[in-house]
VOBA-1610 file (N, C-alpha, C; in pm, whole numbers, padded with zeros to 5 digits, always signed):
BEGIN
Unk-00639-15013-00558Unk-00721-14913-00490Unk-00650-14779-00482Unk-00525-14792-00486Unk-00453-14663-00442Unk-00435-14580-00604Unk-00458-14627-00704Unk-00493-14581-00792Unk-00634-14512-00854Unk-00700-14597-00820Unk-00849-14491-00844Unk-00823-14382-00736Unk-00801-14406-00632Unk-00779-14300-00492Unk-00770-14165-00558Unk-00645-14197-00618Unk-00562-14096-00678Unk-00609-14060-00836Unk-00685-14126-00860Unk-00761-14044-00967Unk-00819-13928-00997Unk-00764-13858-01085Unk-00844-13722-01099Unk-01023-13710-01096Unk-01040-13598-01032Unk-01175-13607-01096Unk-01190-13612-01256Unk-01374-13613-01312Unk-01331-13592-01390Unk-01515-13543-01404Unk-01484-13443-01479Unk-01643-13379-01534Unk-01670-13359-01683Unk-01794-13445-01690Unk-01821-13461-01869Unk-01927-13392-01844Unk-01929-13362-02018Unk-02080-13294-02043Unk-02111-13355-02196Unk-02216-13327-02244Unk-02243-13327-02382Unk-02318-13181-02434Unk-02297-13167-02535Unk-02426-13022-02576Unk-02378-13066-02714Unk-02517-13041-02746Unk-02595-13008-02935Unk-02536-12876-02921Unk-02466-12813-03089Unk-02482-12707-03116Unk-02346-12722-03274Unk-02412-12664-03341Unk-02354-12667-03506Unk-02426-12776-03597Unk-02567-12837-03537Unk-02563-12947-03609Unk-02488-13088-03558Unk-02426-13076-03429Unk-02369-13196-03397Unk-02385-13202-03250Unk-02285-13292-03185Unk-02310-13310-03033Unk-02113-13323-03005Unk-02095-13214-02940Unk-01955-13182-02814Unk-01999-13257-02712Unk-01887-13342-02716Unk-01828-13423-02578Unk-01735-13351-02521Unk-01746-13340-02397Unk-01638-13320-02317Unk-01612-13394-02144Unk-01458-13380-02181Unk-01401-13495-02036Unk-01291-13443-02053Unk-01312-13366-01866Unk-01210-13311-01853Unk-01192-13359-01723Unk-01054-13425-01694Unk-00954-13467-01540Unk-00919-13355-01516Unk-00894-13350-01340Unk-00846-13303-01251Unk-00948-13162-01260Unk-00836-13101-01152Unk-00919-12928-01131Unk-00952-12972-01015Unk-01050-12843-00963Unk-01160-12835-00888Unk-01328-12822-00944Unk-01377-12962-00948Unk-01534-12914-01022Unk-01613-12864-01046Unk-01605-12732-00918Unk-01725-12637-00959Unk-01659-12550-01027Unk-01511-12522-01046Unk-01422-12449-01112Unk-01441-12508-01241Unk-01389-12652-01270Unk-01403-12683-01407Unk-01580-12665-01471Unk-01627-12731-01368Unk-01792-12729-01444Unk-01786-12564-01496Unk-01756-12441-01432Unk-01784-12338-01432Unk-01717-12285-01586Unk-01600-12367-01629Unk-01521-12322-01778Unk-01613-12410-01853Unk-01664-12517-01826Unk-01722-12616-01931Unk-01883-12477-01971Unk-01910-12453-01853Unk-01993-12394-01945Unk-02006-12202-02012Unk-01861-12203-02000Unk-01819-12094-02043Unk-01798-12136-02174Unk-01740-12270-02166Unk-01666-12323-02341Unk-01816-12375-02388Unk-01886-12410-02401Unk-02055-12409-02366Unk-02097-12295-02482Unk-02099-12192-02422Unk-02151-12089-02402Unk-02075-12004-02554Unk-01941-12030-02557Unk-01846-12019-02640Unk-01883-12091-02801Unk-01901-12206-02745Unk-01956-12279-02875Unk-02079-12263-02978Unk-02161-12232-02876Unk-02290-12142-02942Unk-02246-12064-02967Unk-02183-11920-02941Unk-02170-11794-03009Unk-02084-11831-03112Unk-01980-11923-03157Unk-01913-11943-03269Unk-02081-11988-03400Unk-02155-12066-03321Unk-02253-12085-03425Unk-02330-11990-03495Unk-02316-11890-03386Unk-02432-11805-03411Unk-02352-11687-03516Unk-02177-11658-03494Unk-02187-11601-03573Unk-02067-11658-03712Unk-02091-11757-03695Unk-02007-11858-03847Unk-02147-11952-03938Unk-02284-11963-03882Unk-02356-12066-03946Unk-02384-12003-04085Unk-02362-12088-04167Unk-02390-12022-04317Unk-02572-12050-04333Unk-02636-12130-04262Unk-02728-12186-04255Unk-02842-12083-04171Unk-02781-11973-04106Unk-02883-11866-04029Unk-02809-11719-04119Unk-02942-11663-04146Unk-02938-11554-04208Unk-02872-11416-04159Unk-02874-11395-04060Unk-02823-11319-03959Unk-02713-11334-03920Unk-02624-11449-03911Unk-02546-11474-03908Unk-02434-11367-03955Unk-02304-11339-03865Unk-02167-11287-03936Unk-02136-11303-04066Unk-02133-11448-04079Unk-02092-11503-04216Unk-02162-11500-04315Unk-02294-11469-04295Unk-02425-11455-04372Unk-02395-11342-04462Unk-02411-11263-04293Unk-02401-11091-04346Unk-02292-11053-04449Unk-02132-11087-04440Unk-02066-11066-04468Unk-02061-11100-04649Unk-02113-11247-04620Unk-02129-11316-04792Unk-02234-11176-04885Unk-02281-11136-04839Unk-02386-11054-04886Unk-02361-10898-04885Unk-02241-10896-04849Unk-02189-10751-04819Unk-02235-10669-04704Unk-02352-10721-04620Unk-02366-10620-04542Unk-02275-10599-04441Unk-02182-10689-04411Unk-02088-10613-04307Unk-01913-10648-04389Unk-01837-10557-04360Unk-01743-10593-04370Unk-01640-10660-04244Unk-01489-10766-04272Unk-01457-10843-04222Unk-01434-10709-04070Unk-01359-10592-04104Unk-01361-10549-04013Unk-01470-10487-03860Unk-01598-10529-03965Unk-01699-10484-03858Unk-01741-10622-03782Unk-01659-10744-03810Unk-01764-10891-03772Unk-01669-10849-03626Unk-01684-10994-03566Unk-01619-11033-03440Unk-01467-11035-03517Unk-01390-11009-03396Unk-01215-11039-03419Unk-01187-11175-03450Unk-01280-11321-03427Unk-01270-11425-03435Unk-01294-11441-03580Unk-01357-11336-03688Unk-01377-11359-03855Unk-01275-11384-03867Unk-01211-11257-03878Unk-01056-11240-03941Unk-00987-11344-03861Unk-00957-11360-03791Unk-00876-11470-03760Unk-00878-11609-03844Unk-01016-11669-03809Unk-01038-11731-03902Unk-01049-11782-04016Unk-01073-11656-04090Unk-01051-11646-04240Unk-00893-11651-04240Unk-00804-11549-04206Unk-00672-11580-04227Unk-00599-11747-04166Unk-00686-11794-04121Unk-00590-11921-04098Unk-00660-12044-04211Unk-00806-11962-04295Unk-00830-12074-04406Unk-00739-12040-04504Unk-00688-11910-04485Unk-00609-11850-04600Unk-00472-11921-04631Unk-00444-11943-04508Unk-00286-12016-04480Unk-00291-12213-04492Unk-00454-12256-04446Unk-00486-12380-04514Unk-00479-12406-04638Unk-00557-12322-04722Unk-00543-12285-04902Unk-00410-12286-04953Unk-00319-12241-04892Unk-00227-12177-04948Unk-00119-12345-04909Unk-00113-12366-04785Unk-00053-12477-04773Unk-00103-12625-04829Unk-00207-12638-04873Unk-00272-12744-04984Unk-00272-12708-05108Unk-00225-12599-05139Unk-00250-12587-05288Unk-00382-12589-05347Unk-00493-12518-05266Unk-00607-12478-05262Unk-00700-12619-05298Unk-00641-12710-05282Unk-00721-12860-05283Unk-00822-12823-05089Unk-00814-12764-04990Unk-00887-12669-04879Unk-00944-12519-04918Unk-01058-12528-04943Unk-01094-12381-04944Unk-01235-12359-04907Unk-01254-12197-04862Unk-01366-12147-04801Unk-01452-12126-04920Unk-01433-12108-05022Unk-01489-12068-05136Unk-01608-12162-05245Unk-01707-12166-05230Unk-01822-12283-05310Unk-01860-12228-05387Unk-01859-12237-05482Unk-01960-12187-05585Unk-01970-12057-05565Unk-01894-11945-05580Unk-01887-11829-05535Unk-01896-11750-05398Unk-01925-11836-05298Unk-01976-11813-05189Unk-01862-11846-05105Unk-01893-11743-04938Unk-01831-11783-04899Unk-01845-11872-04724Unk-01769-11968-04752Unk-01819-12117-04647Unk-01680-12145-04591Unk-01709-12093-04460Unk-01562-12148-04360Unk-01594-12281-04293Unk-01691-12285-04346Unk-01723-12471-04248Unk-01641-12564-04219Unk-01556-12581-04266Unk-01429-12682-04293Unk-01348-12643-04200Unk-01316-12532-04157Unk-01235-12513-04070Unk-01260-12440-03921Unk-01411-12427-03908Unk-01481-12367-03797Unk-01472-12468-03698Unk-01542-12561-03734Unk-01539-12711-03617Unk-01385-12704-03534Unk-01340-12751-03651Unk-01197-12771-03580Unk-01101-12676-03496Unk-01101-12543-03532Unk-01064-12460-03425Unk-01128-12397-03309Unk-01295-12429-03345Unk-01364-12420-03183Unk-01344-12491-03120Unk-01324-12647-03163Unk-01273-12747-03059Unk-01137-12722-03009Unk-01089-12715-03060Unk-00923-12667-02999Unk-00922-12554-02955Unk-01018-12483-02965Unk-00990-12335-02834Unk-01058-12366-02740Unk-01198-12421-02741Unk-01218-12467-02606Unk-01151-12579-02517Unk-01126-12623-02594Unk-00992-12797-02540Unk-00873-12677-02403Unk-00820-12596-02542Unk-00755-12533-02465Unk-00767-12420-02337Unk-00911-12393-02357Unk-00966-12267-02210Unk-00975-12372-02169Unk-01029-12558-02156Unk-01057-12601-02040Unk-00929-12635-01977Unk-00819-12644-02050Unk-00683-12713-02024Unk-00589-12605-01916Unk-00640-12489-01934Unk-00579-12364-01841Unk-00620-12367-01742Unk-00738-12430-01701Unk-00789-12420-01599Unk-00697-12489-01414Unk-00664-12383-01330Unk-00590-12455-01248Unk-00593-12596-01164Unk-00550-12709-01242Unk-00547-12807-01121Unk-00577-12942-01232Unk-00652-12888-01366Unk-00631-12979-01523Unk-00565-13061-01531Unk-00558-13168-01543Unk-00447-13275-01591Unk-00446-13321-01737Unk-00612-13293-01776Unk-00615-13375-01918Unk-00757-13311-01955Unk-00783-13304-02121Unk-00914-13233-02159Unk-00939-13354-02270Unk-01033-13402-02272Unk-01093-13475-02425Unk-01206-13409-02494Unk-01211-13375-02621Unk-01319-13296-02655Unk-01345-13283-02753Unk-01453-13382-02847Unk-01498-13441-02956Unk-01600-13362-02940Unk-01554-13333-03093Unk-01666-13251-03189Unk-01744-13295-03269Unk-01841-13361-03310Unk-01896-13487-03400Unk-01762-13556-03475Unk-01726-13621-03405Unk-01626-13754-03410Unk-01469-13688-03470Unk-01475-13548-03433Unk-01325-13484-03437Unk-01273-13462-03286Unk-01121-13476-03277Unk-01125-13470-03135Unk-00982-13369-03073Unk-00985-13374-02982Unk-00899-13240-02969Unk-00822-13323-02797Unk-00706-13387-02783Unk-00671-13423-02657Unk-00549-13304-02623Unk-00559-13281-02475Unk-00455-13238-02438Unk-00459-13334-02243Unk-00297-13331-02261Unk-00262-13406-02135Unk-00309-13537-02086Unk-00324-13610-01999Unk-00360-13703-01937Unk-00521-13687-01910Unk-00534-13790-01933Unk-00680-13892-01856Unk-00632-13898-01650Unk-00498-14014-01657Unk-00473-14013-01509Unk-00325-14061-01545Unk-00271-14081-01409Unk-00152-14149-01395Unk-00128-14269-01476Unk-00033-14234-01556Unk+00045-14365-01684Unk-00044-14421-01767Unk-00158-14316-01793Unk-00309-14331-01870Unk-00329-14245-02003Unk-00264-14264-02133Unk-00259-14191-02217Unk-00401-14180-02287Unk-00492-14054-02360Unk-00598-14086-02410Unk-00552-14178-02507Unk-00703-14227-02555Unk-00702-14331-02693Unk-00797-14280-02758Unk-00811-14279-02849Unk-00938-14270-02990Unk-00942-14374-03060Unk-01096-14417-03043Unk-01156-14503-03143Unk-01140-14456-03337Unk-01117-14497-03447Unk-01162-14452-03553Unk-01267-14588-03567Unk-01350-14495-03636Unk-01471-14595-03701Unk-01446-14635-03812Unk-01482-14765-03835Unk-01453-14840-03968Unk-01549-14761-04082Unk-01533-14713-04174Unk-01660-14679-04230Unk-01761-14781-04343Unk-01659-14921-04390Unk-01718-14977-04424Unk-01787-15102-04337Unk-01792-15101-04210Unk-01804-15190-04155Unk-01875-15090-04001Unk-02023-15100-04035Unk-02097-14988-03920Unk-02052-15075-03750Unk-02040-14961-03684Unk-01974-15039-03547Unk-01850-15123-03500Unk-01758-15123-03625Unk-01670-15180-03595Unk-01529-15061-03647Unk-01379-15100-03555Unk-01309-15001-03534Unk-01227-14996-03641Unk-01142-14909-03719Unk-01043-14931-03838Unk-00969-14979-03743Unk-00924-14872-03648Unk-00785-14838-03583Unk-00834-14788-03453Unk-00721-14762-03343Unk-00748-14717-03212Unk-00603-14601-03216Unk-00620-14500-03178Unk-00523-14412-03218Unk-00490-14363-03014Unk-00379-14363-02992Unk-00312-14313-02885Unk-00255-14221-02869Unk-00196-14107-02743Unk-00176-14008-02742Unk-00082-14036-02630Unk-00016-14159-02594Unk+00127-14176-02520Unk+00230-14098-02584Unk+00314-14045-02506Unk+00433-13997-02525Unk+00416-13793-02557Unk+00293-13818-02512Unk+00232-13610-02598Unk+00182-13562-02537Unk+00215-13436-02558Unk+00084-13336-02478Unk-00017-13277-02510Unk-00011-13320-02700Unk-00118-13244-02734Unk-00145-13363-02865Unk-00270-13372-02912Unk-00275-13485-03051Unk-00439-13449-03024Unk-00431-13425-03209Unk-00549-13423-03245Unk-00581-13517-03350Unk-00744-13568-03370Unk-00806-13700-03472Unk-00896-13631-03531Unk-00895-13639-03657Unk-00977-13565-03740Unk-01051-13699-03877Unk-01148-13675-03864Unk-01177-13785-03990Unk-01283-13730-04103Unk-01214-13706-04221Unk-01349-13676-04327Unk-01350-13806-04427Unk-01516-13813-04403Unk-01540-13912-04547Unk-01665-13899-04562Unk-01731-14025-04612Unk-01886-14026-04660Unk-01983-14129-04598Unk-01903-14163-04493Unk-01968-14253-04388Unk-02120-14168-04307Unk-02092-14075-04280Unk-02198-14012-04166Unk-02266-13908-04238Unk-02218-13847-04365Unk-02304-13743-04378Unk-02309-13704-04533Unk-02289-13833-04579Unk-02291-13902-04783Unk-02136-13800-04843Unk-02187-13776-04997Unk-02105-13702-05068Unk-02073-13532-05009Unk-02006-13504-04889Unk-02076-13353-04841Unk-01964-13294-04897Unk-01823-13322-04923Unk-01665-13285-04988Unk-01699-13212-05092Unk-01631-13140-05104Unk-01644-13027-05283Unk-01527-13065-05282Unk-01519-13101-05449Unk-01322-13045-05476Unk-01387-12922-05529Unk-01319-12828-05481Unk-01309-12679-05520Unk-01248-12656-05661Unk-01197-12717-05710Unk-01180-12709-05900Unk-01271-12741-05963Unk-01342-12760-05915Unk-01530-12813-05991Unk-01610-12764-05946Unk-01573-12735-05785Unk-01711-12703-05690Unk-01844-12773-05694Unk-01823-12885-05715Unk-01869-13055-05686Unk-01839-13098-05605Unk-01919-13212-05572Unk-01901-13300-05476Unk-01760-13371-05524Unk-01639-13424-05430Unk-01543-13488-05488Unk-01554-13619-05514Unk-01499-13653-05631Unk-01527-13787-05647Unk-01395-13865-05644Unk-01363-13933-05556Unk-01215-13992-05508Unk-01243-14165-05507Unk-01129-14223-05492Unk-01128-14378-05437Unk-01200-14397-05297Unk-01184-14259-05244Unk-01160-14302-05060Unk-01321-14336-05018Unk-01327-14375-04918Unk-01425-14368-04831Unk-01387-14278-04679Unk-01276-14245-04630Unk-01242-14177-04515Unk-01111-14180-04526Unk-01039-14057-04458Unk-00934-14004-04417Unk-00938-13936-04299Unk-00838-14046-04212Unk-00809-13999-04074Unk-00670-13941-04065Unk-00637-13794-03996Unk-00524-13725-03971Unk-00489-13715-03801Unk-00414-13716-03812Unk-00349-13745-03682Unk-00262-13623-03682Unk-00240-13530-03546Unk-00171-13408-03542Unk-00172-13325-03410Unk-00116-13212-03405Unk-00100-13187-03243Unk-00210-13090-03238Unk-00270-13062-03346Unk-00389-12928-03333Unk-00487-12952-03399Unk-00647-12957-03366Unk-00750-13004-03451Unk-00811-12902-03574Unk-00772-12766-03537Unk-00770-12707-03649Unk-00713-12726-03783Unk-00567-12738-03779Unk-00481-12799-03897Unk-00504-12973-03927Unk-00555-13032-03829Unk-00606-13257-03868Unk-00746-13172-03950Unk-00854-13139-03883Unk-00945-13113-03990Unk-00921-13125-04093Unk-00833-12964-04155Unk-00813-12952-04261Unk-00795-13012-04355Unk-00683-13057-04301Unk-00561-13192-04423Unk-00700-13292-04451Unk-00732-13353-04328Unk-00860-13478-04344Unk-00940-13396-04495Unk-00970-13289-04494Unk-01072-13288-04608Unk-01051-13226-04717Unk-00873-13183-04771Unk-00826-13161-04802Unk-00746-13355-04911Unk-00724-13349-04822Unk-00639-13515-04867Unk-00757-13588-04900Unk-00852-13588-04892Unk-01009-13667-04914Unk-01011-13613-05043Unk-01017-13475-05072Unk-01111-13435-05221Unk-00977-13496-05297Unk-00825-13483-05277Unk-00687-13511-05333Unk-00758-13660-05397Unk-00805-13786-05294Unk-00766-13907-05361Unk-00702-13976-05317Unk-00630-14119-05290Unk-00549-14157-05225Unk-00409-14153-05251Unk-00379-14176-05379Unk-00266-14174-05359Unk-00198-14027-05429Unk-00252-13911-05413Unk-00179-13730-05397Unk-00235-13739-05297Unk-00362-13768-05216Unk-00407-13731-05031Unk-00227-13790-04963Unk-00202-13948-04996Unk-00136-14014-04865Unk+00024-13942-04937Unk+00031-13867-05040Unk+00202-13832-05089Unk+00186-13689-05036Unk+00112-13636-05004Unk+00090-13489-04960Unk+00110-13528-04814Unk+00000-13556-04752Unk+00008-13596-04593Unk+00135-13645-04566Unk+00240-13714-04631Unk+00367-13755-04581Unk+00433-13654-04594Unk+00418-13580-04667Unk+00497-13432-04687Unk+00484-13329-04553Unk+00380-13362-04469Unk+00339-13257-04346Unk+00463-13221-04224Unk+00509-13216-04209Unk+00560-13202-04058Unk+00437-13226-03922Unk+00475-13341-03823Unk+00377-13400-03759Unk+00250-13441-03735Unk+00261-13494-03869Unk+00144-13572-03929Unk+00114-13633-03983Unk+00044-13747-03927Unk+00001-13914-03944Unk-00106-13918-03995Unk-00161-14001-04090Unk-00258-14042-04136Unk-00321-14176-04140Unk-00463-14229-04189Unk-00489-14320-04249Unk-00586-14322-04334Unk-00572-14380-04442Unk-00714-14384-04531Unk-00713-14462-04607Unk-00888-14498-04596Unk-00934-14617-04656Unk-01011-14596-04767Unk-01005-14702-04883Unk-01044-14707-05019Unk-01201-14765-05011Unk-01291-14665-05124Unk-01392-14767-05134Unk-01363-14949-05137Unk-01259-14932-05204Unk-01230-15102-05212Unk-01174-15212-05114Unk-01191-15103-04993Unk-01123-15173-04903Unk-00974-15148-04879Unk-00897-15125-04932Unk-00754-15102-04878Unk-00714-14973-04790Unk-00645-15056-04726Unk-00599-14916-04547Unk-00442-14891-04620Unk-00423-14759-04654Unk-00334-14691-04672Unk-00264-14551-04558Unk-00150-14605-04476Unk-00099-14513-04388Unk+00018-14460-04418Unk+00068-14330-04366Unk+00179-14247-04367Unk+00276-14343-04278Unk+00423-14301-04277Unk+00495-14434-04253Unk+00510-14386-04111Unk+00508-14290-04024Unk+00490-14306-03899Unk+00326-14320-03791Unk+00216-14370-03862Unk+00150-14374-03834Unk+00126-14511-03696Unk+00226-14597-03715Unk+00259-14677-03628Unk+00207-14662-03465Unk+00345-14589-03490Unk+00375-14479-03350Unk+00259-14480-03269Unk+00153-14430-03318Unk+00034-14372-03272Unk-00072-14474-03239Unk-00072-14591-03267Unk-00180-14707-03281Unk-00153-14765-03150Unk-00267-14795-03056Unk-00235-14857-02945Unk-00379-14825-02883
//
C-alpha cells in the first residue's frame, strides 16, 4: 500500500495527428500543470503537421518542394530539420535520405524528432518523474514510471500478429528510445534511395534501441533498406546502439549488447 501511496500521478492522453495516434504518459508533476504541457505538446504536434505534411499543399514542405518559399522564409524548425537529415545522410552513407524521386520528403525523420521534443517539453515540466510517448509504435522514454519501476516496451512480432518479438527495458537510463521500421503495418513503404524504389531486403522489421528517437528512427529505416546483414554490421558500428531484426525467414538477428536492454 505504501507504494501505490507514493505513486506518482500520472496523466495520459491519446491524439490522431500525422496519420497516426500519440500516446502519452506522463508521472509525477502537478496535473493541471502537466495536463496544461500535454496540450501545449498537443498543440505542437499539429503545427509540426501542418507545416512538414508532404500530403497538404500548403504545407512548408509543399511550398518549399515547389520553390515557393525558401528554407529561410519556412519556420526555424525547417532548417533545423533538414540539417539534422543532412547529418543522418551523411552518417549512413546516404542508405537515410529526404530525397524521392527528385522530391523533397523529410518523413523519415519528422516523427521521430517531434516525439522527442515533446517527450522532452513534457519532461521539464516541474515535479516530472517520467514521460512515455509513442508515436505510432515509435517511442521516446525519459525517467521513471515510479519508484524502482523502469519503463518497458513491447516490440511486436511482425510475423506473428499479436504476439511479442522482444520486451525492451529502460533500467539503468535516463533516456532510451524504440524505433521500429518494417512492412508489418504499412506494406512495402521503405525506398532504398539508389533506386528510389521500394527496398527490397531479407528483413521484415528492424528495431533500434537508443537514447534519442530522432537518431532510433533513422538507423531503423536506414538499416531496413541496408538488409540484414550491412543493416546489423552498420548498427554495431553506432555508438549506443542496440538493435534487432528479423528475417522474412524467420531469423532474430541482434547487435551484441542488445541483451542489456531485454527485460
Amino acid at each position: 500500500m505504501a507504494d501505490s501511496a507514493q505513486a506518482p500521478a500520472a496523466v495520459r492522453h491519446a491524439e490522431e495527428t500525422m496519420g497516426t495516434v500519440f500516446s502519452f504518459d506522463v508521472r509525477g508533476g502537478e496535473p493541471g500543470a502537466v495536463r496544461a504541457a500535454v496540450d501545449e505538446a498537443v498543440a505542437g504536434l499539429h503545427r509540426v503537421d501542418e507545416v512538414f505534411s508532404t500530403y497538404r499543399e500548403d504545407s512548408q514542405i509543399s511550398r518549399l518542394q515547389r520553390g515557393q518559399l525558401t528554407v529561410g522564409e519556412c519556420d526555424p524548425e525547417v532548417a533545423e530539420v533538414l540539417e539534422l537529415a543532412a547529418e543522418a545522410e551523411r552518417l549512413s552513407d546516404g542508405w537515410f535520405s529526404t530525397s524521392y524521386g527528385g522530391r523533397l520528403d523529410p518523413t523519415g525523420i519528422v516523427k521521430g524528432w517531434a516525439v522527442e521534443r515533446a517527450a522532452r517539453q513534457l519532461a521539464a515540466v516541474p515535479g516530472v518523474s517520467g514521460v512515455s510517448l509513442n508515436g505510432g509504435g515509435d517511442v521516446q522514454l525519459l525517467g521513471v514510471p515510479g519508484a524502482q519501476r523502469p519503463w518497458r516496451v513491447g516490440i511486436s512480432d511482425p510475423l506473428r500478429p499479436g504476439g511479442l518479438a522482444a520486451v525492451i527495458s529502460a533500467a539503468g537510463v535516463d533516456e532510451l528510445a524504440v524505433a521500429t521500421s518494417g512492412t508489418a503495418e504499412r506494406g512495402a513503404h521503405i525506398v532504398d534511395p539508389r533506386t528510389g524504389r521500394s527496398a527490397v531486403t531479407d528483413l521484415v522489421a528492424v528495431t533500434v534501441v537508443g537514447p534519442r528517437l530522432t537518431w532510433a528512427d533513422c538507423w531503423a529505416t536506414a538499416a531496413f533498406a541496408m538488409g540484414s546483414r550491412e543493416g546489423l554490421a552498420w548498427l554495431e558500428s553506432l555508438p549506443g546502439v542496440e538493435a534487432l531484426l528479423i528475417t522474412a525467414g524467420d531469423e532474430v538477428r541482434c547487435t551484441g549488447g542488445l541483451a542489456a536492454r531485454l527485460g
